[in-house]
PDB file of N, CA, C and O in Angstrom, chain B, residues numbered from 101:
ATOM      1  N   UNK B 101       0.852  -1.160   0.000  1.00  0.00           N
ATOM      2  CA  UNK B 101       0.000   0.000   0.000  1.00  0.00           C
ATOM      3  C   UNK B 101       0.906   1.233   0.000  1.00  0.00           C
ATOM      4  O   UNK B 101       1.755   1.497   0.851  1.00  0.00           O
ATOM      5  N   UNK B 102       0.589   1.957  -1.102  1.00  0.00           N
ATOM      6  CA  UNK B 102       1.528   3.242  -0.869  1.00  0.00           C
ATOM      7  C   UNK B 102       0.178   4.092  -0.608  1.00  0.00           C
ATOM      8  O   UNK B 102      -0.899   4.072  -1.203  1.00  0.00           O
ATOM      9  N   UNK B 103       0.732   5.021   0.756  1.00  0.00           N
ATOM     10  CA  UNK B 103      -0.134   6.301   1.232  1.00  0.00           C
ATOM     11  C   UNK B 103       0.280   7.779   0.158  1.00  0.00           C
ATOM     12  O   UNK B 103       1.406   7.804  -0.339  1.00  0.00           O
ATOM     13  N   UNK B 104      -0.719   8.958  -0.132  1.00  0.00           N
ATOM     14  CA  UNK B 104      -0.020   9.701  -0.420  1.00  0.00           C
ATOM     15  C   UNK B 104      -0.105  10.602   0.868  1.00  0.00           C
ATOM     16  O   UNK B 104      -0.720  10.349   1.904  1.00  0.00           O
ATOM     17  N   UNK B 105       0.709  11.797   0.546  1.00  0.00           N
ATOM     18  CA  UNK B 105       0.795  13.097   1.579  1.00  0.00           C
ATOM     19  C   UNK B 105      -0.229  14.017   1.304  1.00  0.00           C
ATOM     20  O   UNK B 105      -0.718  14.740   2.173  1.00  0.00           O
ATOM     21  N   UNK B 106      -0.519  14.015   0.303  1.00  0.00           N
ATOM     22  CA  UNK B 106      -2.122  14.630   0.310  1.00  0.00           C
ATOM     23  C   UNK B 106      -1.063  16.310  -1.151  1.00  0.00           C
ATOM     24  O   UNK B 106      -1.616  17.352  -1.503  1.00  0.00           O
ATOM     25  N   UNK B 107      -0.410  16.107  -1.334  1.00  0.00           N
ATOM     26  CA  UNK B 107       0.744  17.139  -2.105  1.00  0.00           C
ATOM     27  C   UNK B 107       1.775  16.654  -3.589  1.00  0.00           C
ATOM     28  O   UNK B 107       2.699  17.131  -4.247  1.00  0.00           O
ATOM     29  N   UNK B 108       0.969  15.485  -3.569  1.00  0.00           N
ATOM     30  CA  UNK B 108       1.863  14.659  -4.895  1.00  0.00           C
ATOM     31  C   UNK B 108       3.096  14.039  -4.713  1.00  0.00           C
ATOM     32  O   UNK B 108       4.025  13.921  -5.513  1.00  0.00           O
ATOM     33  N   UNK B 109       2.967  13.572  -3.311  1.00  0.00           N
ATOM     34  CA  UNK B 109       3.850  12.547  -3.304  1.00  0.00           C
ATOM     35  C   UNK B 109       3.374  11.412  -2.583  1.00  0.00           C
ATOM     36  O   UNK B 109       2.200  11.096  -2.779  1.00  0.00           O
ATOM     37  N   UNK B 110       4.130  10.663  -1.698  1.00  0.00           N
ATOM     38  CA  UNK B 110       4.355   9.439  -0.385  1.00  0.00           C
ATOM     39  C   UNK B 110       4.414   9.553   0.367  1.00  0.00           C
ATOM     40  O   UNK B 110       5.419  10.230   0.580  1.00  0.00           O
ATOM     41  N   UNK B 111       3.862   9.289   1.325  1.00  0.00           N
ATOM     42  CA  UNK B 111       4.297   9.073   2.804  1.00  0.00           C
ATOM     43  C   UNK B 111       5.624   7.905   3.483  1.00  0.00           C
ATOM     44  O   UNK B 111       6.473   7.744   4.359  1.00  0.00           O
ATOM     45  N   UNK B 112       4.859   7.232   2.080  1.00  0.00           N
ATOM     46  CA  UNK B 112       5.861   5.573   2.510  1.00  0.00           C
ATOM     47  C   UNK B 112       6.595   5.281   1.052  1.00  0.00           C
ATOM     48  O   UNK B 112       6.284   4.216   0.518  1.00  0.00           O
ATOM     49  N   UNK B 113       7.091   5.726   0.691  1.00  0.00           N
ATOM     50  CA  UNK B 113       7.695   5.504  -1.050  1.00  0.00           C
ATOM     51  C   UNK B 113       8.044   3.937  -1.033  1.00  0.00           C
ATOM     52  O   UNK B 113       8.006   3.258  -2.060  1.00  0.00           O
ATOM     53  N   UNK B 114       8.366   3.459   0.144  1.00  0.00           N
ATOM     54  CA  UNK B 114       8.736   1.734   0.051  1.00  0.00           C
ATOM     55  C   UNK B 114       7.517   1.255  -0.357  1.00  0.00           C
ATOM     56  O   UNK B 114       7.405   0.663  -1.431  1.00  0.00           O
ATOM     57  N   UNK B 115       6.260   1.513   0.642  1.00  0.00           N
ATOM     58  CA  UNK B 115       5.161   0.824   0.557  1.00  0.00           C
ATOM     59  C   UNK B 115       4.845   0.318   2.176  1.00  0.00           C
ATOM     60  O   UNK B 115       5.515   0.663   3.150  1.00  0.00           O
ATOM     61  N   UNK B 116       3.654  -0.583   2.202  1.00  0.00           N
ATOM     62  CA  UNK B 116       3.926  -0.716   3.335  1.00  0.00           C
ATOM     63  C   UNK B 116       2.923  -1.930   2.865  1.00  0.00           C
ATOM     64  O   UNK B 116       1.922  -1.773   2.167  1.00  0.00           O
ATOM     65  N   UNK B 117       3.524  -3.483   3.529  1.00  0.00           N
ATOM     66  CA  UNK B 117       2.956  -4.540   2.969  1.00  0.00           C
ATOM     67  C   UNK B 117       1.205  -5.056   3.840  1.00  0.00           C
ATOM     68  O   UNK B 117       1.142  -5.309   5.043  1.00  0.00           O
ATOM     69  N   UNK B 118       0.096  -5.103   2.983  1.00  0.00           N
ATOM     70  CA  UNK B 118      -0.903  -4.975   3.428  1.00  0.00           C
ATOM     71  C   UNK B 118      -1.737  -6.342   3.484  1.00  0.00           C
ATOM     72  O   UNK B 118      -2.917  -6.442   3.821  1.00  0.00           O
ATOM     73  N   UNK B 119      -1.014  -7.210   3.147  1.00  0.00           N
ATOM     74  CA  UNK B 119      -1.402  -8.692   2.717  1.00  0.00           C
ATOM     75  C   UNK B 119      -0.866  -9.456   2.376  1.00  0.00           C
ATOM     76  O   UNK B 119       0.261  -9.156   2.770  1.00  0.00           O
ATOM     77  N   UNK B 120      -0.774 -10.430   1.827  1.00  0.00           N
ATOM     78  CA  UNK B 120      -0.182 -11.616   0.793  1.00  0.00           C
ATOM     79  C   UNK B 120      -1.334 -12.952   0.272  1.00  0.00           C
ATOM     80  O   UNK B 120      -2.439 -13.277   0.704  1.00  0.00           O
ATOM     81  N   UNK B 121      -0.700 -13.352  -0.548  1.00  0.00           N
ATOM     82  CA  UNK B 121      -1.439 -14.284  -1.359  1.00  0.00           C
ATOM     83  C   UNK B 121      -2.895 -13.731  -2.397  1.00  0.00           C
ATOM     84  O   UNK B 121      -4.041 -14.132  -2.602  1.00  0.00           O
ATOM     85  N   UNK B 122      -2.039 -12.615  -2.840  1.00  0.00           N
ATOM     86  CA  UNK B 122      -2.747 -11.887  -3.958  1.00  0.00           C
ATOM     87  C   UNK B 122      -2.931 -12.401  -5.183  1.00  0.00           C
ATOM     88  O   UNK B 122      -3.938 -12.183  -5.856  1.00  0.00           O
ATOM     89  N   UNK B 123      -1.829 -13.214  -5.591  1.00  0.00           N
ATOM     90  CA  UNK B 123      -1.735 -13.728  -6.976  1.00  0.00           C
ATOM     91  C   UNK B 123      -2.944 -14.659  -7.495  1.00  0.00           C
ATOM     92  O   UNK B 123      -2.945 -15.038  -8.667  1.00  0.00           O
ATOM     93  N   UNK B 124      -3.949 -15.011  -6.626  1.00  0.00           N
ATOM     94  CA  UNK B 124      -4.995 -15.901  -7.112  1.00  0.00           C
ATOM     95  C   UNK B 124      -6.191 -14.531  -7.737  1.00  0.00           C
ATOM     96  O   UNK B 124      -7.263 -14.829  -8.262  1.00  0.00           O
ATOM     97  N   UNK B 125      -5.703 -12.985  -7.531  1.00  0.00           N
ATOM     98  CA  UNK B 125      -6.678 -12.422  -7.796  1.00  0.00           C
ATOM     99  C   UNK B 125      -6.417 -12.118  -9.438  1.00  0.00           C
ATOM    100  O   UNK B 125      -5.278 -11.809  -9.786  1.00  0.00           O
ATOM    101  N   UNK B 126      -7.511 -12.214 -10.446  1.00  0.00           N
ATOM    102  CA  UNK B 126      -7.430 -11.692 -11.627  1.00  0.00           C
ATOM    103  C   UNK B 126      -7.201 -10.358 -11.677  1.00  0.00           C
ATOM    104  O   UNK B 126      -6.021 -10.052 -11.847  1.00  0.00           O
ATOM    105  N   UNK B 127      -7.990  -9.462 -11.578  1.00  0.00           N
ATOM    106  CA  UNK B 127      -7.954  -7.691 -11.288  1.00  0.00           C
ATOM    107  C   UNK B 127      -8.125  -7.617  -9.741  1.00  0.00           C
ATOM    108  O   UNK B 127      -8.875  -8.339  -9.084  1.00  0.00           O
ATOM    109  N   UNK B 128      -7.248  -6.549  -9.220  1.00  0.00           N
ATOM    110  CA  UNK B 128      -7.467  -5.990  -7.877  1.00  0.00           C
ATOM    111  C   UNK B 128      -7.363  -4.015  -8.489  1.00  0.00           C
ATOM    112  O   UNK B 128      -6.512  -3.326  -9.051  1.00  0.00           O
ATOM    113  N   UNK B 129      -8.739  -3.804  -7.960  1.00  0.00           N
ATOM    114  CA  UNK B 129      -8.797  -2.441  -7.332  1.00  0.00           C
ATOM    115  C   UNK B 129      -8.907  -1.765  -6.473  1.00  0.00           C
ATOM    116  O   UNK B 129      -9.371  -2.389  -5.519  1.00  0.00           O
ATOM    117  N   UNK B 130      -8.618  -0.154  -6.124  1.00  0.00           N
ATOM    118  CA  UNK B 130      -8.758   0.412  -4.780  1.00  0.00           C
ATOM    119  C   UNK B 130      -9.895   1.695  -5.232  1.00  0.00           C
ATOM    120  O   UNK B 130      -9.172   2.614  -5.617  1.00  0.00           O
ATOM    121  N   UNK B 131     -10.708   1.939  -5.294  1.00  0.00           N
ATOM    122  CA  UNK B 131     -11.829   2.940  -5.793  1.00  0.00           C
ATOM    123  C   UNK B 131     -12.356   3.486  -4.844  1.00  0.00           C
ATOM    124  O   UNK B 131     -13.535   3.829  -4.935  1.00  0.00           O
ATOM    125  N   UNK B 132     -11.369   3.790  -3.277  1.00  0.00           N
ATOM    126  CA  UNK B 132     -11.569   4.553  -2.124  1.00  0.00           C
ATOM    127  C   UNK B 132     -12.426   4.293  -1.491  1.00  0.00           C
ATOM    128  O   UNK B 132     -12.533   3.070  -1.408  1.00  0.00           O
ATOM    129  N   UNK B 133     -13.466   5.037  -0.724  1.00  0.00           N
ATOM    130  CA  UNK B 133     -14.211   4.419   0.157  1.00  0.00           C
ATOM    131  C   UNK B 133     -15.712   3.775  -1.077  1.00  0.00           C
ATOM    132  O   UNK B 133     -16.502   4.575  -1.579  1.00  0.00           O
ATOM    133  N   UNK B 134     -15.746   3.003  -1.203  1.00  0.00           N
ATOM    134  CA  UNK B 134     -16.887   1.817  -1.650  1.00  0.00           C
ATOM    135  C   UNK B 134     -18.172   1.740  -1.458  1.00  0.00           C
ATOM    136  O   UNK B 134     -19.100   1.962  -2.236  1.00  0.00           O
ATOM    137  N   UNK B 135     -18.158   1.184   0.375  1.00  0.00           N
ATOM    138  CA  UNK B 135     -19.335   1.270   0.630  1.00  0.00           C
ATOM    139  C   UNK B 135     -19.567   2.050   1.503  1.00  0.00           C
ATOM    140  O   UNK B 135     -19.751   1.537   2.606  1.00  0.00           O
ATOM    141  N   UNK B 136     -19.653   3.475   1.419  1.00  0.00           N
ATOM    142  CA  UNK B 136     -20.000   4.919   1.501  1.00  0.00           C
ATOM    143  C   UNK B 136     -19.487   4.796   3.070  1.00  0.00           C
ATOM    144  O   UNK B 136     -20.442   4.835   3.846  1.00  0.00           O
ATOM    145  N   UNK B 137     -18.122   4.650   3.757  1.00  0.00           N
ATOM    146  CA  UNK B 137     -17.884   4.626   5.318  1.00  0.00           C
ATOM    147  C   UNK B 137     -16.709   5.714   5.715  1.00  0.00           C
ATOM    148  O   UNK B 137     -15.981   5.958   6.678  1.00  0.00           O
ATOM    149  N   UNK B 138     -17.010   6.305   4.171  1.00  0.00           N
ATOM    150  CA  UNK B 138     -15.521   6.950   4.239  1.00  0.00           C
ATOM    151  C   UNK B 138     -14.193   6.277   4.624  1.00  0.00           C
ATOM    152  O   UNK B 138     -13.310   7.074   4.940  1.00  0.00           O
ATOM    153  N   UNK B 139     -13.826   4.787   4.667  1.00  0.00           N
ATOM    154  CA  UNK B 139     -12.529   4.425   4.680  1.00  0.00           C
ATOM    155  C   UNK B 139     -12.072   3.987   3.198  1.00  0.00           C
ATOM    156  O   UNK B 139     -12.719   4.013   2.151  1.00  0.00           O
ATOM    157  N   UNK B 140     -11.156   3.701   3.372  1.00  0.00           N
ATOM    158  CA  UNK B 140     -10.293   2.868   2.031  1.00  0.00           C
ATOM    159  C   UNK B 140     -10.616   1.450   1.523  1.00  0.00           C
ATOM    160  O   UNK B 140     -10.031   0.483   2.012  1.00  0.00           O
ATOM    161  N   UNK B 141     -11.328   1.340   0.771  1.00  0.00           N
ATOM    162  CA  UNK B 141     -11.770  -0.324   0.443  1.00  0.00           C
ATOM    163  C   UNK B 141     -11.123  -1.167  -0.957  1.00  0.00           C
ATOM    164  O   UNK B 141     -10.617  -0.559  -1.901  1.00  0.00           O
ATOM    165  N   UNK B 142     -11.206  -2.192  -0.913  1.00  0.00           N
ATOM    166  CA  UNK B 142     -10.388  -2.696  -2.023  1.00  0.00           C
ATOM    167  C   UNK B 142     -11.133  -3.516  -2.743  1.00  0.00           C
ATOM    168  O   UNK B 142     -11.614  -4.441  -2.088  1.00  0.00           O
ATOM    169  N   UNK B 143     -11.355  -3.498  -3.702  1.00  0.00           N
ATOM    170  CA  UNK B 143     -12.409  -4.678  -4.507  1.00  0.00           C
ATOM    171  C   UNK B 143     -11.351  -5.733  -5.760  1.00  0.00           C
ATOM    172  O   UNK B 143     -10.517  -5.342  -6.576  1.00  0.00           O
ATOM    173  N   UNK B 144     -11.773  -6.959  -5.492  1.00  0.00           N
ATOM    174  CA  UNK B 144     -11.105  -8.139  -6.460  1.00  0.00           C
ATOM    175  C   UNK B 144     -11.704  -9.158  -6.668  1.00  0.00           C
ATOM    176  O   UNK B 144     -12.493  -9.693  -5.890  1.00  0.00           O
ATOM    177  N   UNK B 145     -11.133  -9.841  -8.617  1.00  0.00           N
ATOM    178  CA  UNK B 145     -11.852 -10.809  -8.523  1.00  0.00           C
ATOM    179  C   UNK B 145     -11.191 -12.001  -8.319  1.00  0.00           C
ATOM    180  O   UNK B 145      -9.976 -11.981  -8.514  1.00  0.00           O
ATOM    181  N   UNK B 146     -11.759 -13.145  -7.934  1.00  0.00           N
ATOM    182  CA  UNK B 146     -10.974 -13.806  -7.342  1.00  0.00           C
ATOM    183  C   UNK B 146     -10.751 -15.067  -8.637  1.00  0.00           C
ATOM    184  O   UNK B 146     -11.241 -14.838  -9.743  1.00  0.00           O
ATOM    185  N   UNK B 147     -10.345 -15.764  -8.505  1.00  0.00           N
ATOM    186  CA  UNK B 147     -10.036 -17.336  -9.256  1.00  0.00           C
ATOM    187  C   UNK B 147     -11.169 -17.811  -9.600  1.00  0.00           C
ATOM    188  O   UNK B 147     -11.154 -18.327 -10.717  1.00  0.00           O
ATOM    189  N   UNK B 148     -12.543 -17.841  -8.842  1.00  0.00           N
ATOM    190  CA  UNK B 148     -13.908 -18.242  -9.147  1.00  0.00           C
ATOM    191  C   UNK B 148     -14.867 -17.068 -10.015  1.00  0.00           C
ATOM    192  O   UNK B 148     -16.048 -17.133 -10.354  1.00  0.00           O
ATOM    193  N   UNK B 149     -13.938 -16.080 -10.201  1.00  0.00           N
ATOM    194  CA  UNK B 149     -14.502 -14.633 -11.457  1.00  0.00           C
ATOM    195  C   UNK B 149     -15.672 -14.504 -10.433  1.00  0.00           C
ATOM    196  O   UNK B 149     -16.711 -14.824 -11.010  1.00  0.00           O
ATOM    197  N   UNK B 150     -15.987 -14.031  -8.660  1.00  0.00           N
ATOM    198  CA  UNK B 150     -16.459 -13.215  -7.972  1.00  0.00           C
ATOM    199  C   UNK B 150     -15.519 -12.019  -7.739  1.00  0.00           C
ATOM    200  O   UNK B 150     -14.294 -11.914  -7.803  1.00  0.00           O
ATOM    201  N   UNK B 151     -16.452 -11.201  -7.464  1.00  0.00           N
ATOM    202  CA  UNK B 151     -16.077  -9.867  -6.915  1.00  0.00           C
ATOM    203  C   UNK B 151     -16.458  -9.528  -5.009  1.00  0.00           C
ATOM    204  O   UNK B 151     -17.432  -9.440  -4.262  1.00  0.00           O
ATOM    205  N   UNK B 152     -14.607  -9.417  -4.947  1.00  0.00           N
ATOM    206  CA  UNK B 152     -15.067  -9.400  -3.858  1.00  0.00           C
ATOM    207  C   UNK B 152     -14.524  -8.047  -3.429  1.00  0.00           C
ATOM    208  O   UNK B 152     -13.559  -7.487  -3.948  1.00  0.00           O
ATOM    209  N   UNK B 153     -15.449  -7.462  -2.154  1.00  0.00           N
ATOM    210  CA  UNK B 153     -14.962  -5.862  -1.376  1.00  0.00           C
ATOM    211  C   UNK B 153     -13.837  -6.774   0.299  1.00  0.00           C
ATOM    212  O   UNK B 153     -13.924  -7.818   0.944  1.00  0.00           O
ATOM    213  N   UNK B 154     -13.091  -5.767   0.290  1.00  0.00           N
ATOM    214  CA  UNK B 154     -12.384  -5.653   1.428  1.00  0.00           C
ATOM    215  C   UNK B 154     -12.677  -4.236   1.973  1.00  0.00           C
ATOM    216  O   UNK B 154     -12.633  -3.190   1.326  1.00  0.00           O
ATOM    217  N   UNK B 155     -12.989  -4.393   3.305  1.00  0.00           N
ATOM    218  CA  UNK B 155     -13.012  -3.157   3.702  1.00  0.00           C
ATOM    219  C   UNK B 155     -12.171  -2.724   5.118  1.00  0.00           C
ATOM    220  O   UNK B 155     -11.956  -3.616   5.938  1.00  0.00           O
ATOM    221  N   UNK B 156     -11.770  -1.544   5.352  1.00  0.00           N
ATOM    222  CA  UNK B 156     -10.958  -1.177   6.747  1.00  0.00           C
ATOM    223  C   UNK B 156     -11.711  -0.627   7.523  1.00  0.00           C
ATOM    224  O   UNK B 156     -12.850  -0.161   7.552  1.00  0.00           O
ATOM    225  N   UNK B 157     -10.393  -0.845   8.496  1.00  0.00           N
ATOM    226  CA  UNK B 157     -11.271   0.466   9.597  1.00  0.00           C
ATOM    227  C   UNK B 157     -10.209   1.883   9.748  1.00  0.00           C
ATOM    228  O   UNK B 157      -9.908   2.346  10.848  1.00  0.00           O
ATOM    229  N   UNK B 158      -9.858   2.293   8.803  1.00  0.00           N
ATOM    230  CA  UNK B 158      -9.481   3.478   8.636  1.00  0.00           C
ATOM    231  C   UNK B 158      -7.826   3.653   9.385  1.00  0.00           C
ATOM    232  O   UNK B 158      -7.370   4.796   9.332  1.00  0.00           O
ATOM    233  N   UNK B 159      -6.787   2.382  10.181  1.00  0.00           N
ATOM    234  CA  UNK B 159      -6.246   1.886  10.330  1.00  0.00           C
ATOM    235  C   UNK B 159      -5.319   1.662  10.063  1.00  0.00           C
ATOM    236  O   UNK B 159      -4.225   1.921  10.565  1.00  0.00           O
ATOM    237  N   UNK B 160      -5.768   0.870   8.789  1.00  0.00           N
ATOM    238  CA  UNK B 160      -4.691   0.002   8.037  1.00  0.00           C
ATOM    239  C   UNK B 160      -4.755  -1.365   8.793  1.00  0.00           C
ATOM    240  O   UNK B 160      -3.746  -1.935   9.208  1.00  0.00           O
ATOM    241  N   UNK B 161      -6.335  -1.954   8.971  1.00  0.00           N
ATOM    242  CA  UNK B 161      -6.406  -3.237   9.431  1.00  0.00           C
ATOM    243  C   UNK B 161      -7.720  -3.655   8.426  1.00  0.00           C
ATOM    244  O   UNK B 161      -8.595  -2.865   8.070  1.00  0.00           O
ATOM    245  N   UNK B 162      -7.644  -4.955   8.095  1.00  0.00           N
ATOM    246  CA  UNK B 162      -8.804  -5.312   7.446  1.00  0.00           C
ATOM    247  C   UNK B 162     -10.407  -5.669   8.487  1.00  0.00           C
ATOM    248  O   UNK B 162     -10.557  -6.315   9.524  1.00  0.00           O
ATOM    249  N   UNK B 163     -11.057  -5.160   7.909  1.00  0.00           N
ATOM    250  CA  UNK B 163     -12.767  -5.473   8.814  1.00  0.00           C
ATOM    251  C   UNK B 163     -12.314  -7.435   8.703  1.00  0.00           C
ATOM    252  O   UNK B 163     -11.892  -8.272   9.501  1.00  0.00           O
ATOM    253  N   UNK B 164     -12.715  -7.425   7.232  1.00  0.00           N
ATOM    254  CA  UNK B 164     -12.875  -9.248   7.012  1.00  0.00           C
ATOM    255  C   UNK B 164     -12.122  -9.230   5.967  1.00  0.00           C
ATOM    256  O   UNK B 164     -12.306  -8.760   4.844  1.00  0.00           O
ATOM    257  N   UNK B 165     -10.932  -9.992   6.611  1.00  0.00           N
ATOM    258  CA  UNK B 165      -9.552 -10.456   5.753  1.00  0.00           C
ATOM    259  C   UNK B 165     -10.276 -10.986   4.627  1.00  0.00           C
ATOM    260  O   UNK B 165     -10.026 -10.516   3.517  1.00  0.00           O
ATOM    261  N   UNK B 166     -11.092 -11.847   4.744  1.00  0.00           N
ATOM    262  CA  UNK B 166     -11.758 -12.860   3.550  1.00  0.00           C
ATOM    263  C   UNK B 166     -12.396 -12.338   2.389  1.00  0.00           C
ATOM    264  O   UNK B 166     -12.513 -12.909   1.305  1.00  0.00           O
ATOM    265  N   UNK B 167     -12.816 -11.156   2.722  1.00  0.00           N
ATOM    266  CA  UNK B 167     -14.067 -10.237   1.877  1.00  0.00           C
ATOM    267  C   UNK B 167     -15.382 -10.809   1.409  1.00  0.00           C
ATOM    268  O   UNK B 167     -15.781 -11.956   1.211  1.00  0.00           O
ATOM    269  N   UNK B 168     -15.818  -9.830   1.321  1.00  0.00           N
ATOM    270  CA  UNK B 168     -17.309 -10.184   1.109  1.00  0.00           C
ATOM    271  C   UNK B 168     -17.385 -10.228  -0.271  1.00  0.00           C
ATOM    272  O   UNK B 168     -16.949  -9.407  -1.078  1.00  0.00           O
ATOM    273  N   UNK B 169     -18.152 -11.561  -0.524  1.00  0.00           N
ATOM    274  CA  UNK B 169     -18.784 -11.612  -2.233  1.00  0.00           C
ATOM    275  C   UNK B 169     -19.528 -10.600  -2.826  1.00  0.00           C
ATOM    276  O   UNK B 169     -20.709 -10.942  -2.898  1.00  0.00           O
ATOM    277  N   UNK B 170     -19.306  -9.418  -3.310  1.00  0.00           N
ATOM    278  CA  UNK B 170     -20.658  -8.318  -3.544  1.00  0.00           C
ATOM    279  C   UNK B 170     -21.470  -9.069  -4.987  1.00  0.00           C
ATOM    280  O   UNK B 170     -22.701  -9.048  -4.983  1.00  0.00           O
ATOM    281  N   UNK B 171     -20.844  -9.627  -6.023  1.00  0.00           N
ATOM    282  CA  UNK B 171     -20.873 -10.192  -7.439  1.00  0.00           C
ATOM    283  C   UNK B 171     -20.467 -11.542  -7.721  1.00  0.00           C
ATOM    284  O   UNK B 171     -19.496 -12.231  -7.411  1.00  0.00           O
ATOM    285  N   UNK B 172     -21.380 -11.687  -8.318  1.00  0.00           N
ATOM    286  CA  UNK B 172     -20.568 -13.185  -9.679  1.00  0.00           C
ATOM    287  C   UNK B 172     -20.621 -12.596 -10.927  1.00  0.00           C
ATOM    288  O   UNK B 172     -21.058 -11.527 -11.355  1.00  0.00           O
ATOM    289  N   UNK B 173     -19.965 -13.735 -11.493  1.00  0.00           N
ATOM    290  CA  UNK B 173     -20.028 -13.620 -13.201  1.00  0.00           C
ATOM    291  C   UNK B 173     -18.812 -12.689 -13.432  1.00  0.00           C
ATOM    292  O   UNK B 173     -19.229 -11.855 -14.236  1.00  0.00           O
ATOM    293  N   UNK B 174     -17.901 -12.487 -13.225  1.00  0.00           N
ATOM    294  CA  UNK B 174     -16.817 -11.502 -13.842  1.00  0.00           C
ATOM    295  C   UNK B 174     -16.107 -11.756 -14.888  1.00  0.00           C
ATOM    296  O   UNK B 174     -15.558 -10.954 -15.643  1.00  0.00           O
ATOM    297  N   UNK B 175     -16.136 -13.736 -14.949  1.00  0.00           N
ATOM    298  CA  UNK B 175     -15.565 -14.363 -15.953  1.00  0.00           C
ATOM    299  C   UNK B 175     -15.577 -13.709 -17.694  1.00  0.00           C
ATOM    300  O   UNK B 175     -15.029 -14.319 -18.611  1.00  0.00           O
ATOM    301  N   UNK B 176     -16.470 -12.089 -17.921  1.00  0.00           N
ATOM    302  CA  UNK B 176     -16.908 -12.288 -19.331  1.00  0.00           C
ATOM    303  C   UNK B 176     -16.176 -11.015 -19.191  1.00  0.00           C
ATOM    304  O   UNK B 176     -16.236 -10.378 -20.242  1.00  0.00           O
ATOM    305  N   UNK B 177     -15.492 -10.406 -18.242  1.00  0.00           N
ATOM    306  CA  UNK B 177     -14.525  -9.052 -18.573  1.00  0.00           C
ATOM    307  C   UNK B 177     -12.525  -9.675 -18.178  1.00  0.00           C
ATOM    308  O   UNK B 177     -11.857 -10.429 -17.470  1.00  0.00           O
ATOM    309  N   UNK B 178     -12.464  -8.936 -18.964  1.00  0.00           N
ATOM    310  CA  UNK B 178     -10.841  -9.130 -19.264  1.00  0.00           C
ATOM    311  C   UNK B 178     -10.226  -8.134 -18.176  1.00  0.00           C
ATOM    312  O   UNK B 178      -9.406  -8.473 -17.323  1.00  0.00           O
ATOM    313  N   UNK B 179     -10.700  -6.979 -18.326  1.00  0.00           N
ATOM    314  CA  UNK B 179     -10.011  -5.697 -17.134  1.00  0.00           C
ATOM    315  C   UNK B 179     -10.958  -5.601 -16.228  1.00  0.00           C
ATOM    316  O   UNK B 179     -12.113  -5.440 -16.621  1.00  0.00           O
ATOM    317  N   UNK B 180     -10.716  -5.667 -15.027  1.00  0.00           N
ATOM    318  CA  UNK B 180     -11.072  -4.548 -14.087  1.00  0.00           C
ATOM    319  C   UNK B 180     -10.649  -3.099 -13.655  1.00  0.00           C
ATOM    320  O   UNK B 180      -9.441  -2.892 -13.537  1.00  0.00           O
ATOM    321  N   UNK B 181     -11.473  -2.145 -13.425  1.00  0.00           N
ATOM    322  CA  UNK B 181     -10.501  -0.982 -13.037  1.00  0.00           C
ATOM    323  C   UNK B 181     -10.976   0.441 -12.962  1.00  0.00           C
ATOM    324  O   UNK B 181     -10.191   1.338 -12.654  1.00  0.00           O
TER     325      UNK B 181
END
């Protein structure tokens, strides 16, 4: 996860590691707060072409590591984004 400073740059230019075992996701996006909580949420599809939301608690901790299914069917798009 890179933060910005709110000025066009980083806070963390390394990054700062927010997970692992990403590679089963086809597209991963971050499209900010999601489901309207004002935190940072992450949406992906997974190996089974669902869409799933991750959401925080403003942190930098996940609500439900697992995420919630919002969708099926993703299998018929190539990009997410």
């Amino acid at each position: 996860m890179y933060q910005t400073d709110l000025a066009g740059g980083w806070t963390n230019p390394s990054g700062t590691q927010i997970g692992s075992g990403w590679g089963g996701f086809k597209s991963i996006v971050t499209p900010g707060g999601w489901n309207g909580d004002n935190m940072m949420d992450m949406l992906g599809v997974d190996s089974s072409y669902r869409l799933r939301m991750y959401t925080t608690d403003g942190k930098g901790n996940w609500i439900d590591a697992r995420g919630k299914v919002i969708s099926t069917g993703w299998d018929y798009f190539n990009l997410v984004f």
